[in-house]
LOMI-58973 format. One line per field, with one value per residue (C-alpha): residue number from 0; residue in one letter; y, x, z. Coordinates in Angstrom, 3 decimals, decimal comma. Layout:
// residues N
k c(NUM | ...)
r c(a | ...)
v c(Y | ...)
u c(X | ...)
w c(Z | ...)
***
This chain:
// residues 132
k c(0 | 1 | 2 | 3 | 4 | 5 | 6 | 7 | 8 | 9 | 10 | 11 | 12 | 13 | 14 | 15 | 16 | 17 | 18 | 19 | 20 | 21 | 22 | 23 | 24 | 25 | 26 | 27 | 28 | 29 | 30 | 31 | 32 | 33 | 34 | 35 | 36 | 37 | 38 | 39 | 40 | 41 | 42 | 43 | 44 | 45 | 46 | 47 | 48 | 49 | 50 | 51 | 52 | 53 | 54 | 55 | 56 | 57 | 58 | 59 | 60 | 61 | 62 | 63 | 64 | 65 | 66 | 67 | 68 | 69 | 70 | 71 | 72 | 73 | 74 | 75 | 76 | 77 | 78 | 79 | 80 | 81 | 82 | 83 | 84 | 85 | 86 | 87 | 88 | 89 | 90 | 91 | 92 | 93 | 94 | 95 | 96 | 97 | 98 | 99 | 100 | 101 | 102 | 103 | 104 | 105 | 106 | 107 | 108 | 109 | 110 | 111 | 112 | 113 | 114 | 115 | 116 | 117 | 118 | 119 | 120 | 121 | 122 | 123 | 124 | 125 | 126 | 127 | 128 | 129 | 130 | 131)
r c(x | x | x | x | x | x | x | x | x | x | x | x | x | x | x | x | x | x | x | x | x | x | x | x | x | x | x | x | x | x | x | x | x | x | x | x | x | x | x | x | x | x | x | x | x | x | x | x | x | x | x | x | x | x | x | x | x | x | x | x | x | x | x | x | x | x | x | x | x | x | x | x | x | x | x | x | x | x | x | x | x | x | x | x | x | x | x | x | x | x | x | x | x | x | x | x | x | x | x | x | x | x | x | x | x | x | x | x | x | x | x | x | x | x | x | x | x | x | x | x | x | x | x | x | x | x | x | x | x | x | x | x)
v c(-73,980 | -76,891 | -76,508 | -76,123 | -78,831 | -77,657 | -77,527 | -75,026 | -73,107 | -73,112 | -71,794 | -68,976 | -68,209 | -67,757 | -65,519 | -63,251 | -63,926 | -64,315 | -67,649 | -68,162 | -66,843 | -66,008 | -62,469 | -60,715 | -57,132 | -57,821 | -57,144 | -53,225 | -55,609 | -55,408 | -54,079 | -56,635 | -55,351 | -56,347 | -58,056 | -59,345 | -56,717 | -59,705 | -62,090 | -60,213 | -62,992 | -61,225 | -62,479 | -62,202 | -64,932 | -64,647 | -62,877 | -64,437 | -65,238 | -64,491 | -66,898 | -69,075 | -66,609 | -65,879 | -70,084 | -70,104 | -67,178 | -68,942 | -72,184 | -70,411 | -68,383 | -71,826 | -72,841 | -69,669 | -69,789 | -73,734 | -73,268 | -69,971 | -71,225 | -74,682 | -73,217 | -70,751 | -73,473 | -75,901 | -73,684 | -72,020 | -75,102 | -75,307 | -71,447 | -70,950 | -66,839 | -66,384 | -62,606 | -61,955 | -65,429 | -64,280 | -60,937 | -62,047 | -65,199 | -63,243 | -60,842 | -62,947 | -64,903 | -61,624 | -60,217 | -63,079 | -63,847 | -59,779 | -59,787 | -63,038 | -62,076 | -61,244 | -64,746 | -65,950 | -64,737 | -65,517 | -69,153 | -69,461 | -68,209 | -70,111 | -73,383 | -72,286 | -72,160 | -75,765 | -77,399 | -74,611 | -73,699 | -70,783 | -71,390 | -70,381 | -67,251 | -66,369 | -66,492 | -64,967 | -61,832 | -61,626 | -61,538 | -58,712 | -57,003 | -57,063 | -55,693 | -59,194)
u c(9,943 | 7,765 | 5,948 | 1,679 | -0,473 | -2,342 | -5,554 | -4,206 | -2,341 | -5,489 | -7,726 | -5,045 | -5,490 | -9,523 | -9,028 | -6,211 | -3,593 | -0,062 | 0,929 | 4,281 | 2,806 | -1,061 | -0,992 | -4,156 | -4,748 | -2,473 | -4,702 | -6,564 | -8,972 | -6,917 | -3,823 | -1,265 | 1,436 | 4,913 | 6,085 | 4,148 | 5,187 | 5,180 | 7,554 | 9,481 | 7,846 | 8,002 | 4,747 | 5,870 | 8,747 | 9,980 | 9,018 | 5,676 | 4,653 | 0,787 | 0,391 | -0,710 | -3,355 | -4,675 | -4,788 | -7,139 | -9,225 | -9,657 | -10,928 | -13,565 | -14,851 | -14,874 | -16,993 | -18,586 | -19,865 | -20,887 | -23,130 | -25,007 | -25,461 | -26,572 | -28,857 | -30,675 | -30,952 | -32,190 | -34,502 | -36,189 | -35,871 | -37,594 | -38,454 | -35,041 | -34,455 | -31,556 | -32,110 | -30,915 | -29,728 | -26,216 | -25,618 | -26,374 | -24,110 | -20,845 | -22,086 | -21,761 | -18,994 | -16,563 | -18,094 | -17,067 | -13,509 | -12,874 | -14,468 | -12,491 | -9,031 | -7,772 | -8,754 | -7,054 | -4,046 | -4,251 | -5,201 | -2,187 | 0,207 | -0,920 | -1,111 | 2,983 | 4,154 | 3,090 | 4,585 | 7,505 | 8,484 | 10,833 | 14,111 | 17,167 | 18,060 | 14,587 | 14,459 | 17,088 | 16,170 | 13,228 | 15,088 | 16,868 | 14,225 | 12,735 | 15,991 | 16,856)
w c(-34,429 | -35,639 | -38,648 | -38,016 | -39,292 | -42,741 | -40,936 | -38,206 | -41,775 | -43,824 | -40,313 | -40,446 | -44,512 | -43,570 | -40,503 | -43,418 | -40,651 | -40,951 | -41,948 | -39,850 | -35,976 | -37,027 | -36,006 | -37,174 | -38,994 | -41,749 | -44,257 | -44,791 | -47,524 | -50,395 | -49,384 | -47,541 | -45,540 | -47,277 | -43,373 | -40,514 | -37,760 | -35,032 | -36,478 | -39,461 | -41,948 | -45,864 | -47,701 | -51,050 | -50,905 | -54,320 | -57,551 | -59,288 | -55,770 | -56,287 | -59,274 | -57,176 | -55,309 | -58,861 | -59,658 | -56,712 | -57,311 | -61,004 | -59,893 | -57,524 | -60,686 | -62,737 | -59,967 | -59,275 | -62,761 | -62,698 | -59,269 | -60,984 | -64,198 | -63,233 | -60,912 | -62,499 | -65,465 | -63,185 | -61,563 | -65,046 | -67,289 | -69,627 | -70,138 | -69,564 | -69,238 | -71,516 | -71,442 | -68,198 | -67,174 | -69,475 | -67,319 | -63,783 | -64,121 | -65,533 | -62,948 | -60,318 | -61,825 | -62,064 | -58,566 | -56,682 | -57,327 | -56,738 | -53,037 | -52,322 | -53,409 | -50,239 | -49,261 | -51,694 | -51,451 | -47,287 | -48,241 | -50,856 | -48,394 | -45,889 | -48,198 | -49,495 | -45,777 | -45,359 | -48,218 | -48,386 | -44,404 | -43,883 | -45,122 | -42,781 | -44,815 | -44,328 | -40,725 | -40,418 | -42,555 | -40,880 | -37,300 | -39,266 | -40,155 | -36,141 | -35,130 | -33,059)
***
């Protein structure tokens, strides 16, 4: 099987489908099934796995953070409203990442299959696993 161009991979980490055959419904929001019931695929490849979701969901509160902040300073200067202008922002900042981590972790293992395609042991545990 040739290996997807990133674009088609990254398409497939926005739509939360599997990365190897981009079958759907493989998220219930948070939870992610351990295989993709189409192709046998494991998501969590190796222990420490989801560093890399959690690396992504870090830079979108960095930036999460920068937009609000720069924003509402932009918007208010110079009466700036420090008062509230503190709570919203970390509200926003620590509301965001949580809603998006399911994204995330699509969008890392989508971004992993393209620079790490399924190793033969791999495929064939997941042929295993499919009972083929």
């Amino acid at each position: 099987m040739s290996r997807p161009k990133l674009s088609v991979q990254l398409a497939r980490g926005l739509r939360r489908q599997c990365p190897h055959c981009g079958l759907g419904g493989i998220f219930r929001w948070w939870a992610l099934a351990d295989f993709c019931p189409r192709c046998g695929h494991r998501f969590e490849r190796e222990p420490g796995y989801w560093v890399g979701a959690v690396i992504f969901n870090t830079i979108l509160a960095i930036v999460t953070f920068l937009v609000s902040f720069g924003a509402i300073f932009a918007l208010t200067w110079p009466e700036i409203p420090w008062t509230w202008l503190t709570p919203v922002v970390m509200g926003v900042t620590g509301l965001v990442p949580w809603i998006f981590y399911p994204w995330a972790r699509s969008l890392w293992m989508a971004y992993d299959f393209y620079v790490h395609p399924l190793e033969e042991d791999e495929i064939q545990r997941a042929r295993e696993r499919l009972g083929s």
